[in-house]
C-alpha positions as CSV (number, residue, x, y, z in Angstrom):
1,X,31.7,-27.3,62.5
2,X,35.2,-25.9,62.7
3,X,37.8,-25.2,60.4
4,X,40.7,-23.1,61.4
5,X,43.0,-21.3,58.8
6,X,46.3,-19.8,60.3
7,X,45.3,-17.7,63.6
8,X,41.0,-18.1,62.5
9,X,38.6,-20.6,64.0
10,X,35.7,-20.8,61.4
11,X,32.5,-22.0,62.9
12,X,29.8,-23.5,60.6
13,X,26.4,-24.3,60.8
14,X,24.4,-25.0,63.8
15,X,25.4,-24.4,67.2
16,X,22.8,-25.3,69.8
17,X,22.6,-28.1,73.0
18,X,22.1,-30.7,70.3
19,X,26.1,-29.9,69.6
20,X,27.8,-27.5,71.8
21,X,29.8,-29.8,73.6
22,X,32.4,-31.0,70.7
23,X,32.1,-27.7,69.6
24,X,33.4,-26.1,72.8
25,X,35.9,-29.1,73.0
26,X,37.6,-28.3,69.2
27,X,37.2,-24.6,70.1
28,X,39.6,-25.1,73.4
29,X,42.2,-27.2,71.6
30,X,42.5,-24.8,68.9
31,X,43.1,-21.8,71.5
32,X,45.5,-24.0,73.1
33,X,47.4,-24.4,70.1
34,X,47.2,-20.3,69.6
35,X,44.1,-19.7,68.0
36,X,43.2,-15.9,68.1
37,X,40.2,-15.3,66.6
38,X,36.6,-16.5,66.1
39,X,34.7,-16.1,62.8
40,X,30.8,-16.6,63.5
41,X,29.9,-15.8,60.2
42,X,28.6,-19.3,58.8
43,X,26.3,-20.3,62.2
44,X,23.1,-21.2,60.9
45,X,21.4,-21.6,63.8
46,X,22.0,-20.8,67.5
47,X,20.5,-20.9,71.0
48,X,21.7,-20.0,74.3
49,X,24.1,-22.8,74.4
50,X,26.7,-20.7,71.7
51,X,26.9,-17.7,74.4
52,X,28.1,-19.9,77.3
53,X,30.4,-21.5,74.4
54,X,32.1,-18.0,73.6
55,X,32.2,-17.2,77.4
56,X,34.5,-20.0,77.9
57,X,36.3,-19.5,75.0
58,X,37.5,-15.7,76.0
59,X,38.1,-17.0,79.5
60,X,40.4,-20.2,77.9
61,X,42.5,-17.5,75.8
62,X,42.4,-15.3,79.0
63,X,43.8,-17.6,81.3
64,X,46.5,-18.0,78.7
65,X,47.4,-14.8,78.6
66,X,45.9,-13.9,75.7
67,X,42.7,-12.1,74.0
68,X,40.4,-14.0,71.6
69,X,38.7,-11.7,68.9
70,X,35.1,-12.3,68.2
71,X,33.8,-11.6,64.6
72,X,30.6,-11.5,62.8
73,X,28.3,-11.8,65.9
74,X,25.0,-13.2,64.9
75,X,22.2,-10.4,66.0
76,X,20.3,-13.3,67.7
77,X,23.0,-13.6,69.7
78,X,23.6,-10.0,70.8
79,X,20.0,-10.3,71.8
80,X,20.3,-13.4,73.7
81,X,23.6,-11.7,75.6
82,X,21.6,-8.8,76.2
83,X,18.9,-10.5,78.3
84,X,21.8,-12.1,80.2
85,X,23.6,-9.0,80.7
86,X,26.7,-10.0,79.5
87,X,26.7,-8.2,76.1
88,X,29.3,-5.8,77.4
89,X,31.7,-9.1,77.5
90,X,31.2,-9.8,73.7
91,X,31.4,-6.6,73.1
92,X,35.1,-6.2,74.4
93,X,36.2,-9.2,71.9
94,X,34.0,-8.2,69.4
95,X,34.6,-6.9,65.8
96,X,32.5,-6.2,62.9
97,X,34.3,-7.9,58.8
């Protein structure tokens, strides 16, 4: 599901409630450990469950004192922000590759 190589967390394949929670728990270590960026480029499939996921990502690196980049946004999951309102917050982290 994740792979990191150097400062890049890789995520692949699925991301949904089936999975999100080892996910989100290899996702905080590697911030921990300095992580700085987030490639979504290999998701396969997504719900809901990746947003909250990100959310608590940016605010790990943020309460370390750091930012956490966000590329390749899936567009089902720009859509999915924007119903919440909270596309403006992936926005800020996010980049296009």
């Amino acid at each position: 599901m994740i792979r990191r190589e150097g400062e890049r967390l890789l995520v692949d394949g699925p991301v949904t409630l089936a999975n999100v929670t080892q996910v989100l728990e290899d996702g905080y270590a590697a911030i921990r450990e300095g992580a700085g960026a987030v490639d979504l480029k290999g998701i396969t499939e997504l719900d809901s469950s990746l947003l909250a996921m990100l959310l608590a990502w940016l605010r790990e690196a943020a309460q370390a004192g750091r930012k956490l980049r966000v590329d390749n946004l899936p567009a089902g999951l720009t859509t999915i922000a924007q119903l919440y309102g909270v596309d403006e917050l992936l926005a800020a982290a996010h980049t296009q590759h």
